[in-house]
N, C-alpha and C positions, 0 to 999 in steps of 0.2 A: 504494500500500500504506500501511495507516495504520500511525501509531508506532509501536502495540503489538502489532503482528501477526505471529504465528508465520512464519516460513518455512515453505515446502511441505512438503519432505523432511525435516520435524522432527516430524512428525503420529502416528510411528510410535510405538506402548509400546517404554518400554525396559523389560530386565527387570529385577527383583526381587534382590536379593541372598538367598540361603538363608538360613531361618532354622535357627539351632544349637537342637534338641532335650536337655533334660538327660534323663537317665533316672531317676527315684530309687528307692531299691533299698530295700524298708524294712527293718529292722535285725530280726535274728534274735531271736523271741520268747523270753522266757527263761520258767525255771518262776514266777517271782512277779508274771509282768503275767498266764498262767492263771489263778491264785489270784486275784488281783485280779476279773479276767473273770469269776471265778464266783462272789466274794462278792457283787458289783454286781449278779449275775443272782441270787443270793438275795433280796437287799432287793430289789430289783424287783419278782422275786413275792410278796414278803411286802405290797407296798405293793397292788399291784393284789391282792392279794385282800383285805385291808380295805376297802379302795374296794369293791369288788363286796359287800362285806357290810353296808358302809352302804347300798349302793343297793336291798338287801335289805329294807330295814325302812322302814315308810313314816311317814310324816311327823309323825301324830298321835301314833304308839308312841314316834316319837322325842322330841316335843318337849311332852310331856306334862305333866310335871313340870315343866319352869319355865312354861308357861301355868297351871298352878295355883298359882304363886309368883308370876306377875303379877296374878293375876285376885284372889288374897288381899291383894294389897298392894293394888290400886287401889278393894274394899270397905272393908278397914281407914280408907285416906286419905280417903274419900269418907263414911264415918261418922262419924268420927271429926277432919277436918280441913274437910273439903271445905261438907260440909251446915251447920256450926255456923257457917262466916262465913256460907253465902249466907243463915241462917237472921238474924243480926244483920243485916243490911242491908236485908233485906225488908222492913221498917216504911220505910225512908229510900225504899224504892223507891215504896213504897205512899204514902206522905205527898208524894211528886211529881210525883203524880197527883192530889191534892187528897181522896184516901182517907184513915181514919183507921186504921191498924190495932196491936194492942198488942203489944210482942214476946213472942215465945211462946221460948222456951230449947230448944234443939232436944235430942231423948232420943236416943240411940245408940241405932237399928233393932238393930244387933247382939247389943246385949246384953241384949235380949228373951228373955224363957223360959230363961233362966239363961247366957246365952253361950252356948247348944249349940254355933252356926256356928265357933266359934272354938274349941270341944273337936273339932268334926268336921276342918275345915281342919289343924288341929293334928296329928291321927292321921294326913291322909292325906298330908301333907308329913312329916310323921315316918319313916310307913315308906316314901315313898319317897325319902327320902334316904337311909335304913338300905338299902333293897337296891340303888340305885344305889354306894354303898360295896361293896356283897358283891359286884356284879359289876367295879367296878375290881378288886377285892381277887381275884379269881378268874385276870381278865386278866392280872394281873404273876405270879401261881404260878403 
């Protein structure tokens, strides 16, 4: 028999000791954890149905207005910032090339035909920040 080997008559399970069960009893509801229960179920529906009301409105009606506050801002920088460097450097490009070209001062596209784009842009960012206001302003009365 080697060193570490069980005896025969020792091969058997022994048993288990019981284990002790607690029970817990939970403590009798009183009236302010209902109230609780049911203001929590208020905001809860009030939350899921905004959600459901933005899920309502698609994406273009939603996000309208600042794509026309982007789209204004990147002509504005772009006539007015953007075109007037690339317009100075255009000779320096042309002349490292072994072309000779003269600068020419770039005119604001814009403010062609009397600035319309900029009376138009104007009104239409106007009133839609004027009824995005009446609709906050509706939502909190």
């Amino acid at each position: 028999m080697a060193k570490f080997a069980k005896p025969i008559d020792d091969d058997t399970p022994t048993p288990a000791a019981p284990i002790a069960v607690e029970t817990v009893v939970p403590p009798p509801r009183s009236q302010s954890s209902e109230s609780v229960n049911f203001t929590q179920n208020s905001i809860d529906s009030t939350i899921y149905n905004h959600q459901l009301d933005k899920e309502d409105e698609h994406w273009v009606k939603a996000y309208w207005r600042p794509a026309m506050g982007w789209l204004y801002m990147a002509i504005c920088f772009m006539d007015f910032v953007g075109f007037p460097i690339f317009a100075m450097f255009l000779p320096v490009i042309y002349k490292s090339d072994g072309m000779s070209v003269a600068y020419v001062a770039w005119q604001p596209i814009t403010l062609a035909n009397g600035g319309l784009i900029h009376l138009a842009f104007g009104a239409i960012l106007g009133v839609a920040a004027y009824s995005r206001g009446q609709e906050k302003l509706a939502k909190i009365n």
